[in-house]
C-alpha positions as CSV (number, residue, x, y, z in Angstrom):
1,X,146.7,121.9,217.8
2,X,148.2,122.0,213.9
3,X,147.1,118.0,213.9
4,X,143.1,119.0,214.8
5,X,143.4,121.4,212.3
6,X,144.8,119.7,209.4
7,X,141.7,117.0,210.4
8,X,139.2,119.5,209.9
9,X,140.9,120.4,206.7
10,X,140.5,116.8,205.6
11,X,137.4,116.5,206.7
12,X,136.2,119.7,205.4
13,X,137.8,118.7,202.2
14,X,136.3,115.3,202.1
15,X,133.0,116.5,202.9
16,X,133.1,119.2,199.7
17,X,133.5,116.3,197.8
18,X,131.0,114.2,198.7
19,X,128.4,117.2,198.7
20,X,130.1,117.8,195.4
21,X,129.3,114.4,194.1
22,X,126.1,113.9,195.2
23,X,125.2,117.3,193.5
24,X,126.6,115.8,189.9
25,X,125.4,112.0,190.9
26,X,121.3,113.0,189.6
27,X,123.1,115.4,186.7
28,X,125.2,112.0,185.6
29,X,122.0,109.6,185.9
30,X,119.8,112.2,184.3
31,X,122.4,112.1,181.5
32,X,122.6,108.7,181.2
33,X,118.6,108.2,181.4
34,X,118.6,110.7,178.3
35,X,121.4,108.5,176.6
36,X,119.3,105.4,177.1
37,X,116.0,107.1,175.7
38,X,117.8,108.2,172.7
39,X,118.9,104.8,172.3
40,X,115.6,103.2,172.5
41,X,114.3,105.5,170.3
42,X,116.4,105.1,167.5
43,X,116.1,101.4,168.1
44,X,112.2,101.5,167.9
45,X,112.4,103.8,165.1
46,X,114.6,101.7,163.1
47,X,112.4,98.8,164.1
48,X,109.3,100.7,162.6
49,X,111.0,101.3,159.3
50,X,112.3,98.1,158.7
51,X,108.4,96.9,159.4
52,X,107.0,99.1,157.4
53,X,109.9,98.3,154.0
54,X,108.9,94.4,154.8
55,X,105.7,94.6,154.7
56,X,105.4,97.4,151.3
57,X,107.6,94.9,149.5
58,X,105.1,91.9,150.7
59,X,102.0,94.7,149.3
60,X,104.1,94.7,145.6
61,X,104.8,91.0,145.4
62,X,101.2,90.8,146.0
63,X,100.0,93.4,144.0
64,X,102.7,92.0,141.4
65,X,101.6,88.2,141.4
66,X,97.6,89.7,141.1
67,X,98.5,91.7,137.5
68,X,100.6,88.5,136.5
69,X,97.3,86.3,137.2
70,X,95.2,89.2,135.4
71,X,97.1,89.7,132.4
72,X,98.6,86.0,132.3
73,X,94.7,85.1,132.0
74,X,93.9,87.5,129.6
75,X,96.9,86.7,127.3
76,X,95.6,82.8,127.6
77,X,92.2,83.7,126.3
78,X,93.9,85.7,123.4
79,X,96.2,83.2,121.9
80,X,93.6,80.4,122.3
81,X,90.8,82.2,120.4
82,X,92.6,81.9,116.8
83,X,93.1,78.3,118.0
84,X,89.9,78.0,118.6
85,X,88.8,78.8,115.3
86,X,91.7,76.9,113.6
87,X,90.2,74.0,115.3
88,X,87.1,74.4,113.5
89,X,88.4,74.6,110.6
90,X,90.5,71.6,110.7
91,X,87.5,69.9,111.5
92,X,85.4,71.0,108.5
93,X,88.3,70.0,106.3
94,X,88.4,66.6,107.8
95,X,84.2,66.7,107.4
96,X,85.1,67.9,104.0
97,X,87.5,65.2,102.8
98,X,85.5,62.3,104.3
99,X,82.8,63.2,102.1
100,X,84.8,63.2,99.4
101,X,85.7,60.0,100.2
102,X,82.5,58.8,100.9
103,X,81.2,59.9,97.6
104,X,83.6,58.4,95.6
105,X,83.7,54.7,97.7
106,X,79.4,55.9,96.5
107,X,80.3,56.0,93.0
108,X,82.4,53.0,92.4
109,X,79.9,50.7,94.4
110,X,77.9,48.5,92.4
111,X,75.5,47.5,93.2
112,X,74.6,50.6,95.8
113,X,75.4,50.0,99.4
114,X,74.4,53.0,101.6
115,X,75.2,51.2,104.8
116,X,79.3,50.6,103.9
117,X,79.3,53.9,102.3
118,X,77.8,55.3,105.6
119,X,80.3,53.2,107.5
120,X,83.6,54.3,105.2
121,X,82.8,57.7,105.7
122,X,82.6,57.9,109.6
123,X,85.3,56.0,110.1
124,X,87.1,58.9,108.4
125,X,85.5,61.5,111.2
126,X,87.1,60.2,114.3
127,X,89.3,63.4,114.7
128,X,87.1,65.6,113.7
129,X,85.9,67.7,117.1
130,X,82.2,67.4,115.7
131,X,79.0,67.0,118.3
132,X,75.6,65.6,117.2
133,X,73.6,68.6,115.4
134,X,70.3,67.0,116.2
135,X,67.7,66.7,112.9
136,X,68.3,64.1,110.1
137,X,71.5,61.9,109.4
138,X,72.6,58.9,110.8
139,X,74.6,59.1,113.5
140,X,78.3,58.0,113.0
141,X,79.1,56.7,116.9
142,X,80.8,55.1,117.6
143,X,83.5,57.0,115.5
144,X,82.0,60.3,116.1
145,X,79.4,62.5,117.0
146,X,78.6,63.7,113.9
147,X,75.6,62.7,111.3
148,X,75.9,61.7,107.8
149,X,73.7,61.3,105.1
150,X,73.9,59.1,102.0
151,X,71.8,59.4,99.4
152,X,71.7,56.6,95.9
153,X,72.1,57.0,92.6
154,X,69.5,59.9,91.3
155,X,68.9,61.4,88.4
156,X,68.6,61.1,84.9
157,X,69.2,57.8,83.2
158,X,73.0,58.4,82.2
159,X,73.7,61.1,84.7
160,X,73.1,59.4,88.1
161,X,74.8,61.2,90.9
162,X,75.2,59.9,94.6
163,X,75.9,62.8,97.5
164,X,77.4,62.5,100.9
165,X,76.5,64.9,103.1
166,X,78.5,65.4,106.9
167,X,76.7,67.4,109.5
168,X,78.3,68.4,113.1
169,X,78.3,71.4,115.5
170,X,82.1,72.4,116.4
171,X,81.4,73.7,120.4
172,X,83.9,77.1,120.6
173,X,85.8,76.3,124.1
174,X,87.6,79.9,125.2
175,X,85.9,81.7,122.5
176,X,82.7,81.1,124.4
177,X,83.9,83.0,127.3
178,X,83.3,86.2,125.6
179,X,79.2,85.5,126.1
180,X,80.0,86.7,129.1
181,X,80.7,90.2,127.6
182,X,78.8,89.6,124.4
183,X,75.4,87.8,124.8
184,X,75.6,87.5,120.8
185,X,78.7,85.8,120.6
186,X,77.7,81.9,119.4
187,X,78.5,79.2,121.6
188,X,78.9,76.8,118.4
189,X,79.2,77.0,114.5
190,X,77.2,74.1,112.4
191,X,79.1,72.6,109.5
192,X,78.0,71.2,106.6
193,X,80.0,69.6,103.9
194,X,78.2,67.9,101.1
195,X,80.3,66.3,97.9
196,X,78.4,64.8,95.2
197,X,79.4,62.6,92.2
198,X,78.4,60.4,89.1
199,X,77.7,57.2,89.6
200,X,79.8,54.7,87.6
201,X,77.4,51.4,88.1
202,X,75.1,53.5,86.0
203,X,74.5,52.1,81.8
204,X,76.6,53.8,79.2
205,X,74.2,56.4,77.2
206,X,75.0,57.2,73.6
C-alpha cells in the first residue's frame, strides 16, 4: 500500500514537471526567437551603416577628384596666358633683331644683294613662333613662316638708306580659349618689325 503510493507521488511529481516544462518550453523559444531577431537586426543595421559611410566617402572622392579637375584646369589656363603673351613677345624681339641684322648685312653690301640679305635675315627667324600673314613679303620657308621684305638703297644721293621689314602673325594657344567667353578676344596679334639704315656702298658727299 505505502509503495503504490509513493508511485503515484513520483509519478504525480514527474508529471508536474513535465507539464511544467512544456508550459516554459514556448516561453524559452519565444525568448530565444526574440534574442535572434535582435541579433539580426543589429547585424543588418550595422550592415546598412557601413554601406551607406562606403559609399558617402566614394560620393567625396568623386566629388573631390571633379573640383581638382575643375580648378586644376582653370589654374592651367591662368598661368599659361602670361606665357602666352611672353611668347609673343619673344618672338617680336627675335623678328626685331633679325631685322637689325638684316639691315646692317643691307648696308655693308656692295654692290646690293637683296636675295643674301633676304636669306641672312630668315635664317635668323627659325625660333621665332611666326605664321605666314598673307599680303606682300617673301616668304622665309624653309626657316620660317614668316615674310620679309628688303628694299635697296633709296634716297637722296649721299643719304641712301636700305630697310628690312619682318612680318608674321603669332597664333595665341590658351589665350584663345577665352573666345569661347569673349567673341572679341583675337585669335592672333600681327607683328611688324622694320629697321632701316644708311647705306655705306653709297659716294662720299661733301
Amino acid at each position: 500500500m505505502h509503495i503504490h503510493k509513493l508511485e503515484q507521488d513520483i509519478f504525480s511529481q514527474s508529471l508536474t514537471s513535465v507539464l511544467s516544462l512544456a508550459c516554459s518550453l514556448p516561453a524559452v523559444i519565444w525568448a530565444n526567437t526574440m534574442s535572434v531577431n535582435r541579433l539580426l537586426w543589429n547585424y543588418f543595421d550595422q550592415l546598412d551603416s557601413f554601406l551607406h559611410r562606403k559609399s558617402l566617402h566614394s560620393n567625396t572622392k568623386g566629388q573631390a577628384l571633379v573640383e581638382f579637375t575643375l580648378v586644376f584646369l582653370l589654374l592651367l589656363v591662368i598661368a599659361w596666358i602670361p606665357t602666352d603673351f611672353g611668347l609673343a613677345f619673344f618672338s617680336g624681339q627675335l623678328a626685331l633683331n633679325a631685322s637689325r641684322e638684316g639691315a646692317r648685312i643691307a648696308a655693308a653690301t656692295k654692290p646690293f644683294d637683296a636675295i643674301d640679305v633676304k636669306t641672312e635675315t630668315c635664317k635668323r627667324l627659325s625660333w621665332a613662333l611666326l605664321q605666314d600673314p598673307g599680303g606682300v613679303g617673301t616668304s622665309c620657308s624653309p626657316y620660317s613662316n614668316a615674310k620679309v621684305s628688303v628694299t635697296g638703297p633709296t634716297g637722296a644721293t649721299c643719304n641712301q638708306q636700305v630697310t628690312v621689314t619682318i612680318t608674321g602673325n603669332y597664333n595665341y594657344m590658351l589665350f584663345g580659349i577665352l573666345q569661347f567667353f569673349v567673341p572679341s578676344v583675337p585669335s592672333s596679334v600681327l607683328i611688324t618689325r622694320t629697321t632701316q639704315m644708311r647705306w655705306e656702298g653709297q659716294q662720299v658727299c661733301n
